[in-house]
C-alpha positions in Angstrom: -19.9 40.4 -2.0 -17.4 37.4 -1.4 -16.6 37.5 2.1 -14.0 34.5 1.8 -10.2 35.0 0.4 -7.6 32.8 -0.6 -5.1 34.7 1.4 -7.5 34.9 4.7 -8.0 30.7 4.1 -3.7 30.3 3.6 -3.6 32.2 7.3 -6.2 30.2 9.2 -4.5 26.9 7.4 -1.3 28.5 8.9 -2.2 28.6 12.3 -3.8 25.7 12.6 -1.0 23.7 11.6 1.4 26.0 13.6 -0.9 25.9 16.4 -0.3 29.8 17.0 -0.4 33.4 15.5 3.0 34.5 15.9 3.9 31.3 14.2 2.0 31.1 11.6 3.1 34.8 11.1 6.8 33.4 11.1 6.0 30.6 8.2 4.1 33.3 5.7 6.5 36.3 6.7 4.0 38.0 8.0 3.8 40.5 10.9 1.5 39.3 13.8 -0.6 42.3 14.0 -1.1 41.2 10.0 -2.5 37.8 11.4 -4.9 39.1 13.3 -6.7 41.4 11.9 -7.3 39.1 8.6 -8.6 36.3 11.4 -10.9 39.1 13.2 -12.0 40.7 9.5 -12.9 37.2 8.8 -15.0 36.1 11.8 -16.3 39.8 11.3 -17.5 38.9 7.7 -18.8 35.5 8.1 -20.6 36.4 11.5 -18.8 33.3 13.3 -15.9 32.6 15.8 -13.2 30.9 13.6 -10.6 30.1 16.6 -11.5 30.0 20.3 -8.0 31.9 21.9 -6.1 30.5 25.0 -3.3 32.4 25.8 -1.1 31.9 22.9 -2.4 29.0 21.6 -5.4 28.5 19.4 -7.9 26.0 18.4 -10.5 25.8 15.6 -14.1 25.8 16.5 -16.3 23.3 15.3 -17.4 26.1 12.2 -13.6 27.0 11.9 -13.2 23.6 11.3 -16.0 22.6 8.8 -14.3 26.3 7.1 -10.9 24.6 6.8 -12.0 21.6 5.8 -13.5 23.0 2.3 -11.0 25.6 2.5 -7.8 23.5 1.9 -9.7 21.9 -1.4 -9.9 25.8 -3.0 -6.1 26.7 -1.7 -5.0 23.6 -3.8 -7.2 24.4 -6.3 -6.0 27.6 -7.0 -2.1 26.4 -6.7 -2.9 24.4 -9.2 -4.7 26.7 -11.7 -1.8 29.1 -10.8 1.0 26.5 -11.7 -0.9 25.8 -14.8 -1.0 29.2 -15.9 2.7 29.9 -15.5 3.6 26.8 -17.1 1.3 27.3 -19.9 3.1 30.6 -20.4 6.5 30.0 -20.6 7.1 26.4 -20.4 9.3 26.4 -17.4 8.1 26.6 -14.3 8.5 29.7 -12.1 9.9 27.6 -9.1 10.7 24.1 -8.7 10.6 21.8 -5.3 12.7 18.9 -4.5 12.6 16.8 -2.0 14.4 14.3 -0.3 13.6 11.5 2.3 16.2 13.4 5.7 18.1 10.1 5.6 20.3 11.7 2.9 21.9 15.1 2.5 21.2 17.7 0.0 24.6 17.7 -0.8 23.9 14.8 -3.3 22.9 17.7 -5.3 26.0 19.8 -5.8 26.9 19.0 -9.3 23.3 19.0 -10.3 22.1 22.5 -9.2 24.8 24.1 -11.6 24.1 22.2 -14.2 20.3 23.2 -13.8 21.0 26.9 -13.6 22.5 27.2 -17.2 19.8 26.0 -18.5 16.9 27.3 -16.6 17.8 30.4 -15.1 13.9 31.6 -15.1 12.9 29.1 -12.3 13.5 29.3 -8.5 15.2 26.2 -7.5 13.9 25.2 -3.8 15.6 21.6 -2.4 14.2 20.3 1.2 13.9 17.9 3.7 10.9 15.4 4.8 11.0 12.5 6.4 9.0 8.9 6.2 5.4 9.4 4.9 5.9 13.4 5.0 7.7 13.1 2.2 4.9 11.7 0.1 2.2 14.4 1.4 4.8 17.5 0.7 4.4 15.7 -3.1 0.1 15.1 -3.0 0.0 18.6 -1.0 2.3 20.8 -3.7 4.7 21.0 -1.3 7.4 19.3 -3.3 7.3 18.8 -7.5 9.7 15.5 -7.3 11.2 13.3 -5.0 14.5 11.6 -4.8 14.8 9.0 -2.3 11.4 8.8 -0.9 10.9 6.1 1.3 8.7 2.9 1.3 5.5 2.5 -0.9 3.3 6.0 -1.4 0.2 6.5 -0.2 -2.8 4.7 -1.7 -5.2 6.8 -3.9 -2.9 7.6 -6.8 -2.1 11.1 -8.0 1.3 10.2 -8.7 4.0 8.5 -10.6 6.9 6.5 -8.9 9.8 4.4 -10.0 12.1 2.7 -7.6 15.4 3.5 -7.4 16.6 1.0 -5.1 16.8 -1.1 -1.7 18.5 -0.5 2.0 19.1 -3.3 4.6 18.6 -2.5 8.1 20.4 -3.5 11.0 20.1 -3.1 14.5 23.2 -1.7 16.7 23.8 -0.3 19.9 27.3 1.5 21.3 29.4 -0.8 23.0 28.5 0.6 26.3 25.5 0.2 26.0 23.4 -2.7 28.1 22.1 -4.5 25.4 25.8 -4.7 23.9 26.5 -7.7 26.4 23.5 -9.5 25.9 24.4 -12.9 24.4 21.2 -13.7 22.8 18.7 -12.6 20.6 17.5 -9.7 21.5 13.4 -10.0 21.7 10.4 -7.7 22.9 11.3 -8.2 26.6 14.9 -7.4 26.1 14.0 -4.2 24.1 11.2 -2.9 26.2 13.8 -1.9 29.1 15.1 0.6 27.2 15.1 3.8 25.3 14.5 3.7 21.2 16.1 6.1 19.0 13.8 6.8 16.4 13.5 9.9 13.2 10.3 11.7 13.8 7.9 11.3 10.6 7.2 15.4 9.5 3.8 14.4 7.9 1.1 17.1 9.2 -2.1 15.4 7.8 -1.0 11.8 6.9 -0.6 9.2 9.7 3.2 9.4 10.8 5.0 6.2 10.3 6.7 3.9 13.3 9.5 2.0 12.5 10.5 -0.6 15.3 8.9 0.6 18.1 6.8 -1.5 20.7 3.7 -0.3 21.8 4.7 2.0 24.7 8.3 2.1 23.9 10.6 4.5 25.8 11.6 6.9 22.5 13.5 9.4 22.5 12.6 11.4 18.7 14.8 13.0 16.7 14.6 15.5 13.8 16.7 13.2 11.0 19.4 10.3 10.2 22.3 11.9 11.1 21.0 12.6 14.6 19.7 9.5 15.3 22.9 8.0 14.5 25.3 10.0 16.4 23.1 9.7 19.2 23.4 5.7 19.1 27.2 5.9 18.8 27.0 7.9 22.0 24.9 5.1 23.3 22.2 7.1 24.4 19.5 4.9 22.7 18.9 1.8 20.4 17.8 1.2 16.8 17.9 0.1 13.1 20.3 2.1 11.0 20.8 1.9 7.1 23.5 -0.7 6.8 25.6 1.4 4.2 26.1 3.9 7.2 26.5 1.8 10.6 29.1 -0.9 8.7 31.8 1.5 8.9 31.0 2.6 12.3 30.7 -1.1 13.4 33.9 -1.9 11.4 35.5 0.8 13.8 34.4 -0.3 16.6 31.9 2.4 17.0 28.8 0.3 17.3 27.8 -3.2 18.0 25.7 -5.4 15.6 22.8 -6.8 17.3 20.8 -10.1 16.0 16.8 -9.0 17.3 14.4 -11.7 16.9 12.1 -9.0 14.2 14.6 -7.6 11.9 13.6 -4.7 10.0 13.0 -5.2 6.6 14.7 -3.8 3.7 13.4 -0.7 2.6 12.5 0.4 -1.4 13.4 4.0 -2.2 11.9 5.8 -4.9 11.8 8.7 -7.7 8.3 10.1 -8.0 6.2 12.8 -9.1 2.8 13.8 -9.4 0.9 12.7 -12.2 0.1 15.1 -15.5 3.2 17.4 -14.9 5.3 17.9 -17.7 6.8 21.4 -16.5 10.0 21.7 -18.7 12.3 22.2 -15.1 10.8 19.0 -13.3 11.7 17.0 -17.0 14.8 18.4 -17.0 15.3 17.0 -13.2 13.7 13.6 -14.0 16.1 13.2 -17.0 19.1 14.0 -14.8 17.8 12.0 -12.1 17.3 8.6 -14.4 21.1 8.3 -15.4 22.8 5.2 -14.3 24.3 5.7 -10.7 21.7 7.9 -9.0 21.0 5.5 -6.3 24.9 5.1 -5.6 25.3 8.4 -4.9 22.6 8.4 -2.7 23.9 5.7 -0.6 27.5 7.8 -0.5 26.0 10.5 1.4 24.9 9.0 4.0 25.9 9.6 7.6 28.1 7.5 8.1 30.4 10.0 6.5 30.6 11.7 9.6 32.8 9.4 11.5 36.4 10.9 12.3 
């Protein structure tokens, strides 16, 4: 009898990612007592201790481990087969995932969505939010079908298709009351490591996060996304590199203060990009809209800089 089930392996993935019951509970809708007793089934079934318990959190054991480790390869195996299925079946797939690099707002979107819906009213239309390199594993890890605005190269190891969509200076600024607004020269390494970075926390879970101008043992303070980061530096709590589009018109205003640092960052390639041998009939419909002229000038118009009174 198989003592192993796709739905036992989606809880333990769960919690270790979540690093808790209750919260993995939370991300599958799931009740806690639900949790448990599929863990304590399992470890009853397979005659080993999957999680050692500390209070509320828990960690794998070393055989909890090894079980995850295989386990993840069936869970995306059998996404797969399933999205296969359903698409082999109708055409169009039963839900469709966009993503977009947190830089930009989902708002982009508002005249696309509609125009989606009259055509494909059969698929559940999801749109979210990664940022940095977690952007690229919600595409590998069938989190996300496409992405719009992805940023930087993709990982190495293939698996998907991308096309660039277009390039976005950097430049560094401060709030004019901030200490490194008076500095009359360039600002370098020992100018910088006084000081508190502002920096977009990368939401990869397996993939190593990116950091983007930070010195080793940098005082950061991390935030969830774009916008944040960038009121944050108009209220001078921090420094940083923001996407030019969005801190001219804040430095135009007086808002911020353009700083010349002795390692600009350099400018950044965005991209379209999917996973290789989909050819669902929702994500070409999406690609098709997606590749008419303009795309990457709308993306630069919602930006945060938006946002300033």
């Amino acid at each position: 009898m198989l003592r192993l089930s796709l739905e036992a392996l989606q809880i333990v993935d769960a919690i270790d990612r979540r690093g808790s019951f209750s919260a993995a509970g939370k991300e599958l809708h799931r009740v806690p007592s639900t949790i448990s007793y599929t863990v304590s089934k399992l470890e009853d079934d397979l005659g080993v201790q999957v999680f050692e318990r500390n209070g509320p959190r828990v960690e794998l054991t070393a055989a909890g481990a090894e079980l995850l480790k295989e386990g993840r390869y069936l869970l995306k195996a059998a996404q797969d087969l399933e999205h296969r299925v359903r698409r082999v079946a109708s055409g169009w797939e039963t839900e469709l995932t966009v993503a977009m690099d947190s830089m930009f707002s989902p708002c982009l979107f508002h005249d696309d969505v509609p125009a989606f819906y009259e055509v494909a009213r059969q698929t559940r239309l999801r749109i979210m939010q990664e940022a940095l390199s977690g952007t690229w594993e919600a595409l590998l890890d069938r989190r996300a079908d496409l992405l719009v605005g992805a940023a930087g190269d993709g990982p190495a190891g293939g698996g998907y298709i991308s096309e660039p969509l277009g390039k976005v200076n950097f430049v560094f600024a401060v709030a004019p009351s901030h200490p490194l607004a008076g500095v009359q020269d360039k600002l370098g390494r020992t100018h910088l490591q006084h000081h508190r970075a502002i920096s977009v926390a990368d939401s990869a879970r397996q993939m190593a996060p990116r950091t983007v101008g930070l010195l080793l043992g940098q005082d950061t303070l991390t935030v969830p996304d774009m916008k944040t980061k960038f009121q944050y530096q108009l209220a001078g709590m921090g420094f940083g590199f923001l996407p030019e589009p969005c801190a001219r018109a804040a430095i135009a205003a007086g808002l911020l203060v353009e700083k010349q640092v002795e390692e600009p960052k350099p400018a950044e390639t965005f991209y379209l990009a999917w996973r290789s041998g989909e050819n669902g009939a929702a994500l070409n419909w999406w690609l098709n809209r997606m590749r008419q002229p303009g795309l990457f000038d709308r993306l630069l118009t919602h930006l945060p800089h938006h946002n300033i009174d």
